[in-house]
PDB file of N, H, CA, C and O in Angstrom:
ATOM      1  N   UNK A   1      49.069  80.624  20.278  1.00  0.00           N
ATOM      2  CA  UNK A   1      48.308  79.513  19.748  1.00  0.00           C
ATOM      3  C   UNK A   1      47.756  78.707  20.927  1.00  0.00           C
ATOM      4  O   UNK A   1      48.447  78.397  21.898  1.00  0.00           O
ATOM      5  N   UNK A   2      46.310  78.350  20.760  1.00  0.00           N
ATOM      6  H   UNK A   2      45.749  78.601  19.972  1.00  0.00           H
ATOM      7  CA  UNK A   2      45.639  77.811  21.910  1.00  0.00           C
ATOM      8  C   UNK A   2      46.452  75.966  21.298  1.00  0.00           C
ATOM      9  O   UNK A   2      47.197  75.588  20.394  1.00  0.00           O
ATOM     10  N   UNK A   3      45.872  75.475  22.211  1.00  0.00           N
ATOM     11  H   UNK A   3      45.267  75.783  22.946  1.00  0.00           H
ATOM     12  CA  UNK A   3      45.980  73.653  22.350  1.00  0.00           C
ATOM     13  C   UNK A   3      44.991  73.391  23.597  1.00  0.00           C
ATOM     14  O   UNK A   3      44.569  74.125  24.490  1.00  0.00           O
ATOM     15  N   UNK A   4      44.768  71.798  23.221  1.00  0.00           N
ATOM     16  H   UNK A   4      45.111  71.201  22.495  1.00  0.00           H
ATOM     17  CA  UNK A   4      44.324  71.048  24.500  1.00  0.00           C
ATOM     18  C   UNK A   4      44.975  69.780  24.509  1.00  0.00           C
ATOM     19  O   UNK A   4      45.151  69.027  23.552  1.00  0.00           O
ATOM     20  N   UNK A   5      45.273  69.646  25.562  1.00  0.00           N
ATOM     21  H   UNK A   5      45.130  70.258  26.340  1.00  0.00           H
ATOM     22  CA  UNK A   5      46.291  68.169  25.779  1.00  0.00           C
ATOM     23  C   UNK A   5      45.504  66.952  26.957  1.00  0.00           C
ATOM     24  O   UNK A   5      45.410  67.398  28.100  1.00  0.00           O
ATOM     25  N   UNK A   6      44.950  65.484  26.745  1.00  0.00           N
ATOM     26  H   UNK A   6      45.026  65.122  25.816  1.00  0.00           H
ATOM     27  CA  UNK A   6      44.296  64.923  27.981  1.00  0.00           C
ATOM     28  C   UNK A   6      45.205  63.776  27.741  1.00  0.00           C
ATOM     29  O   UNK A   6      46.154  63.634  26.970  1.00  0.00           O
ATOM     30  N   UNK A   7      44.699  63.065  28.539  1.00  0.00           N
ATOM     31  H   UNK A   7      43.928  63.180  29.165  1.00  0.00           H
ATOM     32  CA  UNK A   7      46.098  62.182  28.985  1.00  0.00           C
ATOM     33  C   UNK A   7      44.721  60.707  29.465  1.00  0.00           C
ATOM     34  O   UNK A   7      43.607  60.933  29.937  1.00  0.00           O
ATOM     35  N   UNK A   8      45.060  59.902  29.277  1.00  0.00           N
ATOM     36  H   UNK A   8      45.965  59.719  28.893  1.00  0.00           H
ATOM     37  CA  UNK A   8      44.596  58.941  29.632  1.00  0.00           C
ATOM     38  C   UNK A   8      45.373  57.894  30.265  1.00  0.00           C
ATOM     39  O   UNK A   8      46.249  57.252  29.685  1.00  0.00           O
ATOM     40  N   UNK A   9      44.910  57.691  31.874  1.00  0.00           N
ATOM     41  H   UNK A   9      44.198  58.212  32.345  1.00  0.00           H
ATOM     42  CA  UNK A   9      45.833  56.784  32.543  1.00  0.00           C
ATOM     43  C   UNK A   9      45.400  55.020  33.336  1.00  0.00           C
ATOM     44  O   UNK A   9      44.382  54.333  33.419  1.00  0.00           O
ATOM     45  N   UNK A  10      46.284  54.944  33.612  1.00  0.00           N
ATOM     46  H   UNK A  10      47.111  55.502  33.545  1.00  0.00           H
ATOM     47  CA  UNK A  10      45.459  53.557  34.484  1.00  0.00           C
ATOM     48  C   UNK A  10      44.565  54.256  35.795  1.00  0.00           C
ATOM     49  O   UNK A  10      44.636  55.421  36.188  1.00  0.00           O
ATOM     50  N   UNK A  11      43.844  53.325  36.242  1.00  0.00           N
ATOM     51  H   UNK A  11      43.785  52.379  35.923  1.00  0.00           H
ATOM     52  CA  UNK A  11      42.738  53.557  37.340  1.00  0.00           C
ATOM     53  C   UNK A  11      42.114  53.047  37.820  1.00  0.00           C
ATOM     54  O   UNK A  11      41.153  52.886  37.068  1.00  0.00           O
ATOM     55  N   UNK A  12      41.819  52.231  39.415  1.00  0.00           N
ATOM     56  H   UNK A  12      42.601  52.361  40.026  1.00  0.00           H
ATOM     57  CA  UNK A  12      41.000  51.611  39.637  1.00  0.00           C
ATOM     58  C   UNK A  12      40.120  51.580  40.480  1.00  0.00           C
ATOM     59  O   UNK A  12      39.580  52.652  40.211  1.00  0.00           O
ATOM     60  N   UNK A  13      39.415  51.075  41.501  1.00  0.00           N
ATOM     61  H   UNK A  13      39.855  50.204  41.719  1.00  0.00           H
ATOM     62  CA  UNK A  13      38.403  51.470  42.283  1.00  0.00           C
ATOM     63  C   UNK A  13      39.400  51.900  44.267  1.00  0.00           C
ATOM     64  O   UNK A  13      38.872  52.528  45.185  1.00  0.00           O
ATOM     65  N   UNK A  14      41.047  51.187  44.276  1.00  0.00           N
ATOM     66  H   UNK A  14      41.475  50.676  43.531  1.00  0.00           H
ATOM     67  CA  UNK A  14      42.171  51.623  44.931  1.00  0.00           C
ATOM     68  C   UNK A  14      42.627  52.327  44.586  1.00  0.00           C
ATOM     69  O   UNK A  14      43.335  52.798  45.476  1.00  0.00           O
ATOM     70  N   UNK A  15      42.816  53.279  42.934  1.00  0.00           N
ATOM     71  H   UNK A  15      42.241  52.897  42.211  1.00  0.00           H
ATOM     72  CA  UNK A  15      43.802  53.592  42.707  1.00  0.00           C
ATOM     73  C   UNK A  15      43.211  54.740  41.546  1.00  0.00           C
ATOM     74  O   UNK A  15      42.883  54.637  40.364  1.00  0.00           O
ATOM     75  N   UNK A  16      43.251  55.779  42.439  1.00  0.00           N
ATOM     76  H   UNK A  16      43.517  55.862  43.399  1.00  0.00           H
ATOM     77  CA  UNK A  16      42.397  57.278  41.533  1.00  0.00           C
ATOM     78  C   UNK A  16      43.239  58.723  41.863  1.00  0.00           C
ATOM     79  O   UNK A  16      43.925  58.949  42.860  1.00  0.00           O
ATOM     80  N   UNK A  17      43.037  59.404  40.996  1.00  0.00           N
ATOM     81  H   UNK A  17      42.479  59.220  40.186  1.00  0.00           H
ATOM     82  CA  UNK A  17      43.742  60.194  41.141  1.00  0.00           C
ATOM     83  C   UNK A  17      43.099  61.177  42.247  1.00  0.00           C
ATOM     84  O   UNK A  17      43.892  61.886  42.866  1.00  0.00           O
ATOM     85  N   UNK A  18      41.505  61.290  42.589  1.00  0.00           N
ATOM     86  H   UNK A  18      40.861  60.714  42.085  1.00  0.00           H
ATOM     87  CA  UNK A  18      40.639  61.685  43.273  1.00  0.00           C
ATOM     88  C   UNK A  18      41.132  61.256  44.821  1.00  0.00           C
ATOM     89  O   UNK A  18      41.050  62.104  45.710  1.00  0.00           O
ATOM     90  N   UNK A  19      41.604  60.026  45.088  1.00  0.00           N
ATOM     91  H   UNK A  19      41.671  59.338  44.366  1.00  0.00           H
ATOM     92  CA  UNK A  19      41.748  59.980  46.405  1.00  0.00           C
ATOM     93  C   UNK A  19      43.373  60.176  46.739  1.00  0.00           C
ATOM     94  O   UNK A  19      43.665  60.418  47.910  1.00  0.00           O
ATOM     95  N   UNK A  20      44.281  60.093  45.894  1.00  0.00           N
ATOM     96  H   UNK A  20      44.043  59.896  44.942  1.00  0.00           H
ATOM     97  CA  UNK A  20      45.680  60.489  46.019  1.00  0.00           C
ATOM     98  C   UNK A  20      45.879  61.683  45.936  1.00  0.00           C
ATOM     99  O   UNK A  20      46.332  62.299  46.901  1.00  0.00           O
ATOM    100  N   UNK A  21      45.610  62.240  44.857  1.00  0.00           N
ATOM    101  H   UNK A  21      45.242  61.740  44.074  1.00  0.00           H
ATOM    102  CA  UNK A  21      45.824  63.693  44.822  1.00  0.00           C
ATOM    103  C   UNK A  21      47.043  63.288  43.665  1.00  0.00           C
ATOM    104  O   UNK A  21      47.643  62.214  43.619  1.00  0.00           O
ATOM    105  N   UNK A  22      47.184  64.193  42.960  1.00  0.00           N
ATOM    106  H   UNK A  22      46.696  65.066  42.997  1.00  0.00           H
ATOM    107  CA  UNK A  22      47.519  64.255  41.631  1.00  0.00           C
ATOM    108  C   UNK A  22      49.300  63.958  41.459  1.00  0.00           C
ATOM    109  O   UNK A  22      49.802  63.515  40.426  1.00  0.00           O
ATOM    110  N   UNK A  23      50.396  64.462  43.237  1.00  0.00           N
ATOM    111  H   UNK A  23      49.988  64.822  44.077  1.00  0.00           H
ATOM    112  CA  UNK A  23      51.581  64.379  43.081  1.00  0.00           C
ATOM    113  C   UNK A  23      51.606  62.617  43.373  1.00  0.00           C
ATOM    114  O   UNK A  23      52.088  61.754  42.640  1.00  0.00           O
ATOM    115  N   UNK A  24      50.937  62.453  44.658  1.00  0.00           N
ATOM    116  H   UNK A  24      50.546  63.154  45.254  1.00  0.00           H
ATOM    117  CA  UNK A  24      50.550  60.365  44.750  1.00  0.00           C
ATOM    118  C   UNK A  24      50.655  59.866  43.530  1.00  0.00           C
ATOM    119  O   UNK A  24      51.566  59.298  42.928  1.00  0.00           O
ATOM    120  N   UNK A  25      49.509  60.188  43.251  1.00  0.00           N
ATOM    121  H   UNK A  25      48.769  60.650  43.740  1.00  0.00           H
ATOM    122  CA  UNK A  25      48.810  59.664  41.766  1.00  0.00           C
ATOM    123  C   UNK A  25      49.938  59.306  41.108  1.00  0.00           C
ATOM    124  O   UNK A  25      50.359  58.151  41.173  1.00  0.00           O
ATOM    125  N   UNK A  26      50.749  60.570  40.171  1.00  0.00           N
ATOM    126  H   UNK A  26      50.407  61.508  40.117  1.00  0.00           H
ATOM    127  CA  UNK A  26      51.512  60.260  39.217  1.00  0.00           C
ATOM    128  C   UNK A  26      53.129  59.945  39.485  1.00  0.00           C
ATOM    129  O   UNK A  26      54.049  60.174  38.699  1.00  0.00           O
ATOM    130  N   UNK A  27      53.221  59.341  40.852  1.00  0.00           N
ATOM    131  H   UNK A  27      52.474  59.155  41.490  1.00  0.00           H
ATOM    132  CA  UNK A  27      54.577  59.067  41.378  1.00  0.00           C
ATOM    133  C   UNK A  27      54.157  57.616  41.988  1.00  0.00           C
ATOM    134  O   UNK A  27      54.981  56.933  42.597  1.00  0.00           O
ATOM    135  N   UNK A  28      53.135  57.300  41.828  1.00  0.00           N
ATOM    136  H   UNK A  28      52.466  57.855  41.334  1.00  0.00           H
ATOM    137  CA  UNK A  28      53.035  55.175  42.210  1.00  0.00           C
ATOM    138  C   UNK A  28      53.114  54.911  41.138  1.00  0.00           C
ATOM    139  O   UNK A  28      52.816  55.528  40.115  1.00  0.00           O
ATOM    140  N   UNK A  29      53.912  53.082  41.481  1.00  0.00           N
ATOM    141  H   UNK A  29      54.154  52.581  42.312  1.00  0.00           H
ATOM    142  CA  UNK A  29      54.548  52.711  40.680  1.00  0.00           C
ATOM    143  C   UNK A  29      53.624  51.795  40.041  1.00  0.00           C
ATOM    144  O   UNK A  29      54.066  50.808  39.452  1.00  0.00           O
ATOM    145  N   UNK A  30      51.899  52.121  40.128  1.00  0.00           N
ATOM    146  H   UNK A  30      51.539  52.922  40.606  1.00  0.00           H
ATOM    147  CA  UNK A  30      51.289  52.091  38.982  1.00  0.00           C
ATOM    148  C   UNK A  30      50.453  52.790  38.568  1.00  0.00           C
ATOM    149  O   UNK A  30      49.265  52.468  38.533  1.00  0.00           O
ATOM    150  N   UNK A  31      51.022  54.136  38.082  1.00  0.00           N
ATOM    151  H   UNK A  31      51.987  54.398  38.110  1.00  0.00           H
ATOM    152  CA  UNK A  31      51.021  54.964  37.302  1.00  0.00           C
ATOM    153  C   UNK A  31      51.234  54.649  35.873  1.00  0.00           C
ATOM    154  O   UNK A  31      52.358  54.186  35.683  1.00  0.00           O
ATOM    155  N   UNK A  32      50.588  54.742  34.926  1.00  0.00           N
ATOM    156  H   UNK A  32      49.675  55.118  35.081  1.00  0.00           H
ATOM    157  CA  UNK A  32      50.499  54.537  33.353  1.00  0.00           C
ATOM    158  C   UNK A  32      50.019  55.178  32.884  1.00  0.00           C
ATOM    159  O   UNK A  32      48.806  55.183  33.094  1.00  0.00           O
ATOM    160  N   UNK A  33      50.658  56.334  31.772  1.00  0.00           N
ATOM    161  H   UNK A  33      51.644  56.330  31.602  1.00  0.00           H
ATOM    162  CA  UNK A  33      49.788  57.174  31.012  1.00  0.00           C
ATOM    163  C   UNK A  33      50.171  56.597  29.720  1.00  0.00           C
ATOM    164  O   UNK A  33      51.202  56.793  29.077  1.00  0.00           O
ATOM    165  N   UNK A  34      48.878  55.639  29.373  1.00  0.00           N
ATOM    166  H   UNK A  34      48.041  55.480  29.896  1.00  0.00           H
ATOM    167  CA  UNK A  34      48.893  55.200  28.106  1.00  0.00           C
ATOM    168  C   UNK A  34      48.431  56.166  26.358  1.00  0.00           C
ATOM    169  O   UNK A  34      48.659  55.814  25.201  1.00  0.00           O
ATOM    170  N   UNK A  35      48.040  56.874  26.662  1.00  0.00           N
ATOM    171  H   UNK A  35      47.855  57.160  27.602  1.00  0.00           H
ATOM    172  CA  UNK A  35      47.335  57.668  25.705  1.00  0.00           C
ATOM    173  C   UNK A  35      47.155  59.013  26.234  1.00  0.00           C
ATOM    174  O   UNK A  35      46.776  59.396  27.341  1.00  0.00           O
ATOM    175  N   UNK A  36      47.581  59.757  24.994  1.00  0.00           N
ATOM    176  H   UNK A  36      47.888  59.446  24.095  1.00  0.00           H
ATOM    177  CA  UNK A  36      47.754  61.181  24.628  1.00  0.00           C
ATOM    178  C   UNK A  36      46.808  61.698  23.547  1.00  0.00           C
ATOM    179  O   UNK A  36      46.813  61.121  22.460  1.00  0.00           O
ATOM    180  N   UNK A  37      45.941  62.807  23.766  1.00  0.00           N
ATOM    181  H   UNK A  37      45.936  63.277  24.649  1.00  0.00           H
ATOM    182  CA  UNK A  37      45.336  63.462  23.107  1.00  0.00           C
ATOM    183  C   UNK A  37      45.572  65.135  22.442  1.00  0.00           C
ATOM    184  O   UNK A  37      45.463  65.970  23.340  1.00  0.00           O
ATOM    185  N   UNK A  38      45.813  65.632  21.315  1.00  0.00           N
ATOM    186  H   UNK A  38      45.901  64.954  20.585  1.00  0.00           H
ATOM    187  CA  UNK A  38      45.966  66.957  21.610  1.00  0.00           C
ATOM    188  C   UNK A  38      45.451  67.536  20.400  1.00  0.00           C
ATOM    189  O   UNK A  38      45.129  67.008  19.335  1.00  0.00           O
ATOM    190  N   UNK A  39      45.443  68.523  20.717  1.00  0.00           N
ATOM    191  H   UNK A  39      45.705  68.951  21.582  1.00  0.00           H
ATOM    192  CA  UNK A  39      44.274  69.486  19.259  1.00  0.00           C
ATOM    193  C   UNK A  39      44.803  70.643  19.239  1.00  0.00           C
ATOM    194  O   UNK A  39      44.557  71.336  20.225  1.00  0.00           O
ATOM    195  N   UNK A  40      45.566  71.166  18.303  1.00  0.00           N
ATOM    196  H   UNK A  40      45.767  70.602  17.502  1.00  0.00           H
ATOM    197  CA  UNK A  40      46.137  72.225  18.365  1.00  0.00           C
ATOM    198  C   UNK A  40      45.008  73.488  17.634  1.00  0.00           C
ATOM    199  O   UNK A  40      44.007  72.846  17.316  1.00  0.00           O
ATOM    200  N   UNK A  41      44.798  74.923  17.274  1.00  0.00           N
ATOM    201  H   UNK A  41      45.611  75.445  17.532  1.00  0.00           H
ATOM    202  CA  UNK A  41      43.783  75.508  16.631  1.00  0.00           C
ATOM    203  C   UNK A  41      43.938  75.876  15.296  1.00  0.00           C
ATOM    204  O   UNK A  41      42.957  76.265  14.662  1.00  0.00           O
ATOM    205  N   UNK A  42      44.974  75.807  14.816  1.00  0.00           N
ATOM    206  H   UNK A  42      45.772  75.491  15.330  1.00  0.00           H
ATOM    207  CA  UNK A  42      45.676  75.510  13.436  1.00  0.00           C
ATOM    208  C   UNK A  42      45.421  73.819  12.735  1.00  0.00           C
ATOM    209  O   UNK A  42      45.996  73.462  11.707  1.00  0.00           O
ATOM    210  N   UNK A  43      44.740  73.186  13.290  1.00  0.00           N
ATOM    211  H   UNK A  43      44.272  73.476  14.125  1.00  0.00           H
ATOM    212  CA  UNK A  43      44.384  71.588  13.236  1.00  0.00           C
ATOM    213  C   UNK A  43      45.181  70.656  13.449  1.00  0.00           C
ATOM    214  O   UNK A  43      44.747  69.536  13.181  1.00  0.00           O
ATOM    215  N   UNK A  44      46.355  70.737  13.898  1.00  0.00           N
ATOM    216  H   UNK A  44      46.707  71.647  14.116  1.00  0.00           H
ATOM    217  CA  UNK A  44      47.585  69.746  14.135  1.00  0.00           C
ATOM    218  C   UNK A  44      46.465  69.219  14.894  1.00  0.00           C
ATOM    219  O   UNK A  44      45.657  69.953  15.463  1.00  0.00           O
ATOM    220  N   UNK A  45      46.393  67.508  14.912  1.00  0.00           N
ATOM    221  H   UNK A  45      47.050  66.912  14.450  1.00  0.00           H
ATOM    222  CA  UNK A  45      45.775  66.494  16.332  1.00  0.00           C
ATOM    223  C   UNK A  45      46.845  65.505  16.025  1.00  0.00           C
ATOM    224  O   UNK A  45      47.707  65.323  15.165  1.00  0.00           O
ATOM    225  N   UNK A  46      46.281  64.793  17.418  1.00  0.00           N
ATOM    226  H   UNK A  46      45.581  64.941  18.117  1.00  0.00           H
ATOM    227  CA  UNK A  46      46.969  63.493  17.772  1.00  0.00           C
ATOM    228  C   UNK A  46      46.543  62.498  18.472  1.00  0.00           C
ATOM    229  O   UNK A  46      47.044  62.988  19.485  1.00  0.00           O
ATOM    230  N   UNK A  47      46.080  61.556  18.855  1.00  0.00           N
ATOM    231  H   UNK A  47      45.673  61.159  18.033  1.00  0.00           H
ATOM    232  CA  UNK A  47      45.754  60.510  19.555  1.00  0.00           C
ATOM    233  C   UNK A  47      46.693  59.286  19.752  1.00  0.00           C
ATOM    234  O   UNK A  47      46.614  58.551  18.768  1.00  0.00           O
ATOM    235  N   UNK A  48      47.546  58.828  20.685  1.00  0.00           N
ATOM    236  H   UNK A  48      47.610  59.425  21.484  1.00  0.00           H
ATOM    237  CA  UNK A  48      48.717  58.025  20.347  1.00  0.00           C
ATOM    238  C   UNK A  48      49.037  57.681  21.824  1.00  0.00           C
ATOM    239  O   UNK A  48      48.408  58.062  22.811  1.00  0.00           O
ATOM    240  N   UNK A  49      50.086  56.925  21.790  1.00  0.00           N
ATOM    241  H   UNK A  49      50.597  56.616  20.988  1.00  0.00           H
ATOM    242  CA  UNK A  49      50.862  56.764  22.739  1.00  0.00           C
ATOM    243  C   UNK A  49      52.007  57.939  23.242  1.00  0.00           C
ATOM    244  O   UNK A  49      52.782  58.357  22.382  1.00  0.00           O
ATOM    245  N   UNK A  50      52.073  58.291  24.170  1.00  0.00           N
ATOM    246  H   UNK A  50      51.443  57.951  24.868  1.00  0.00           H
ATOM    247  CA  UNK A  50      53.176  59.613  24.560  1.00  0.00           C
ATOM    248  C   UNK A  50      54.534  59.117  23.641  1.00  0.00           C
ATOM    249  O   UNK A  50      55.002  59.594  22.607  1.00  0.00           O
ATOM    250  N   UNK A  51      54.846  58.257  24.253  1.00  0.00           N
ATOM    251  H   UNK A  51      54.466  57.870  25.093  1.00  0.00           H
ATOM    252  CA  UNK A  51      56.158  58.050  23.206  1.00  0.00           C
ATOM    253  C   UNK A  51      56.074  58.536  21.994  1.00  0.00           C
ATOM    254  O   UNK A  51      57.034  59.120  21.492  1.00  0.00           O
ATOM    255  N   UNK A  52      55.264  58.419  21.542  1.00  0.00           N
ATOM    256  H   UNK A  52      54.484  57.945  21.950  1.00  0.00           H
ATOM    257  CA  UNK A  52      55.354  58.151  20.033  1.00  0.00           C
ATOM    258  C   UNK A  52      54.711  60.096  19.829  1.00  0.00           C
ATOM    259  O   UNK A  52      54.826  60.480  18.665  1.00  0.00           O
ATOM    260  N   UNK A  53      54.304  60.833  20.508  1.00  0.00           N
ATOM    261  H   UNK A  53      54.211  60.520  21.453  1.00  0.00           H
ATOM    262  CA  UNK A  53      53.665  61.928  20.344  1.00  0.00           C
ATOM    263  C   UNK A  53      55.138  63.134  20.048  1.00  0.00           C
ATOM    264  O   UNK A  53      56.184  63.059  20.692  1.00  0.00           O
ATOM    265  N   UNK A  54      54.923  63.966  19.166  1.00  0.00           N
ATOM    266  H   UNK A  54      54.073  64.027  18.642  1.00  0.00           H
ATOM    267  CA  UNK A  54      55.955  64.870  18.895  1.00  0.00           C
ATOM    268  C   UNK A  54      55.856  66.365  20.100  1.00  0.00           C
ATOM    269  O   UNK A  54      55.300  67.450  19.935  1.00  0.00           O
ATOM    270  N   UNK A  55      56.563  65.886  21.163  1.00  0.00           N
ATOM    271  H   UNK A  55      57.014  65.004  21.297  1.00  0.00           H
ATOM    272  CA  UNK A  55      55.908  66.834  21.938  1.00  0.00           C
ATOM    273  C   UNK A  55      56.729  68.669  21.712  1.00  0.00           C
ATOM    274  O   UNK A  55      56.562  69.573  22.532  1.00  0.00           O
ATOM    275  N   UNK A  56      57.531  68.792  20.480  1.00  0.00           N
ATOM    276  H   UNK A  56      57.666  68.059  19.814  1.00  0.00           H
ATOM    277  CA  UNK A  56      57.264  70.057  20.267  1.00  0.00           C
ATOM    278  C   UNK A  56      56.777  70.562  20.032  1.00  0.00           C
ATOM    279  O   UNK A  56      57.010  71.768  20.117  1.00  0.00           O
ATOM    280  N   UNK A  57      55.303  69.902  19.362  1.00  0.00           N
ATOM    281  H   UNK A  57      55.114  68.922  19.293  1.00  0.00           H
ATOM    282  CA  UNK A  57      53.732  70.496  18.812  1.00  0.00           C
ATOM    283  C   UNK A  57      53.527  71.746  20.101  1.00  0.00           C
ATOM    284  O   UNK A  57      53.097  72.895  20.202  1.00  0.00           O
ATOM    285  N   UNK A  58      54.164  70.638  20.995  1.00  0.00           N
ATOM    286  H   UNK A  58      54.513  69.705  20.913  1.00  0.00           H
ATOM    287  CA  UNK A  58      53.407  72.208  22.355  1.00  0.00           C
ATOM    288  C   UNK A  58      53.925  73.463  22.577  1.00  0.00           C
ATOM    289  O   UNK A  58      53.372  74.442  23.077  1.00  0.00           O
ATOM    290  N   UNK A  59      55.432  73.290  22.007  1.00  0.00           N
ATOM    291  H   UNK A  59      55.881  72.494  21.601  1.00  0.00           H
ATOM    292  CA  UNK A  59      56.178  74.718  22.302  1.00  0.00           C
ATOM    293  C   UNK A  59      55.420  75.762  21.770  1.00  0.00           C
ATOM    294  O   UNK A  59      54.749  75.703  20.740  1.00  0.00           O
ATOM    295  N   UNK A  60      55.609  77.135  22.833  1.00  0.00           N
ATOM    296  H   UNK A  60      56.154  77.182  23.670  1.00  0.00           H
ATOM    297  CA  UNK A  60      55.006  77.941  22.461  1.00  0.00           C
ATOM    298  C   UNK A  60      53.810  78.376  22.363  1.00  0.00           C
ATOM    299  O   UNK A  60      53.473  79.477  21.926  1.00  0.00           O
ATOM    300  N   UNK A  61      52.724  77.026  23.004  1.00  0.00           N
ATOM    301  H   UNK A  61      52.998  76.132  23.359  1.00  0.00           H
ATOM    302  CA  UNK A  61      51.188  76.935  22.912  1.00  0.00           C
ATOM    303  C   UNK A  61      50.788  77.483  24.688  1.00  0.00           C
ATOM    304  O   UNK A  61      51.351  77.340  25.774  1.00  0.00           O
ATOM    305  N   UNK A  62      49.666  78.075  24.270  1.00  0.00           N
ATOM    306  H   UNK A  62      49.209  78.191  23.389  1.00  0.00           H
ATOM    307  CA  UNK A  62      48.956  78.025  25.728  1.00  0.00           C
ATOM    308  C   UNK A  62      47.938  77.227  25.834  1.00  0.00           C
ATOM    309  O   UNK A  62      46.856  77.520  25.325  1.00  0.00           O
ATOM    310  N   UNK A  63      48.207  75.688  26.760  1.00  0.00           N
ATOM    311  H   UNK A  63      49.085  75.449  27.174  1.00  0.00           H
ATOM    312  CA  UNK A  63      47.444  74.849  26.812  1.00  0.00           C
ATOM    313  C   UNK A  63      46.544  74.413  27.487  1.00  0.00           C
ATOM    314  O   UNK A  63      46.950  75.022  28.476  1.00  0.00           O
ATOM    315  N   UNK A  64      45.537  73.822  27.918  1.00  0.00           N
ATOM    316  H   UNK A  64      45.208  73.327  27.114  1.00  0.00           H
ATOM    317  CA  UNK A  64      44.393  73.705  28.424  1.00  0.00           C
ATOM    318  C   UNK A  64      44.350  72.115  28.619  1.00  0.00           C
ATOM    319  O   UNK A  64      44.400  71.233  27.762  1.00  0.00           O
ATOM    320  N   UNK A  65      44.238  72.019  30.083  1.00  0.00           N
ATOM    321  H   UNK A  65      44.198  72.735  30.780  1.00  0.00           H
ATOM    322  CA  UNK A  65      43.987  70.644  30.527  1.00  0.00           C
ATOM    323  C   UNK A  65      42.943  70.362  31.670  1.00  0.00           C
ATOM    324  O   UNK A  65      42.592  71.398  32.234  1.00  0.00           O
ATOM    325  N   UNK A  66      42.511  69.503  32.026  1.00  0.00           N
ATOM    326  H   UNK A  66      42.797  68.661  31.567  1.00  0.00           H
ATOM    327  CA  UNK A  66      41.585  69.231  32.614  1.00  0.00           C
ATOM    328  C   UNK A  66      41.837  67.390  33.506  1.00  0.00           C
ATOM    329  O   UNK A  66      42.450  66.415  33.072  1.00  0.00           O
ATOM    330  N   UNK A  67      41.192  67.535  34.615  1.00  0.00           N
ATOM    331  H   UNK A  67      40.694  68.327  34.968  1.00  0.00           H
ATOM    332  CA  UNK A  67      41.441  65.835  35.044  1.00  0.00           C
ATOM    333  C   UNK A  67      39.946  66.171  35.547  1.00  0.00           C
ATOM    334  O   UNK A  67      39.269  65.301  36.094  1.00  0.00           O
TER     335      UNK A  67
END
C-alpha cells in the first residue's frame, strides 16, 4: 500500500532546514513539527497535529516524502 506523509514545521529566515541540513534542523531546540499530513491509497487521510495522528495508519505502507 502506497501513502504520502508531509510534515509541517517551524521556520524562519535563521532557521531552515536548507541551511542546517535536515539532522541540525530536527535536533534544535526550535524545532516544531506542528502538523501532519497523510493520504493513504485506500483513502484513509489526515491533517492534524502528530500527537493526535494514529501513526499505525503507516505500518506496512511504502511511503513517500518530500522536504
Amino acid at each position: 500500500m502506497f501513502a504520502s506523509l508531509d510534515f509541517e514545521t517551524y521556520y524562519d529566515k535563521d532557521y531552515s532546514v536548507q541551511d542546517l541540513g535536515a539532522y541540525r534542523y530536527c535536533n534544535d531546540p526550535r524545532f516544531e513539527a506542528y502538523c501532519v499530513s497523510f493520504a493513504r491509497e485506500d483513502g484513509v487521510r489526515y491533517s492534524g497535529p502528530p500527537s493526535k495522528f494514529d501513526w499505525n495508519l503507516v505500518r506496512g505502507c511504502v511511503v513517500f516524502m518530500h522536504n
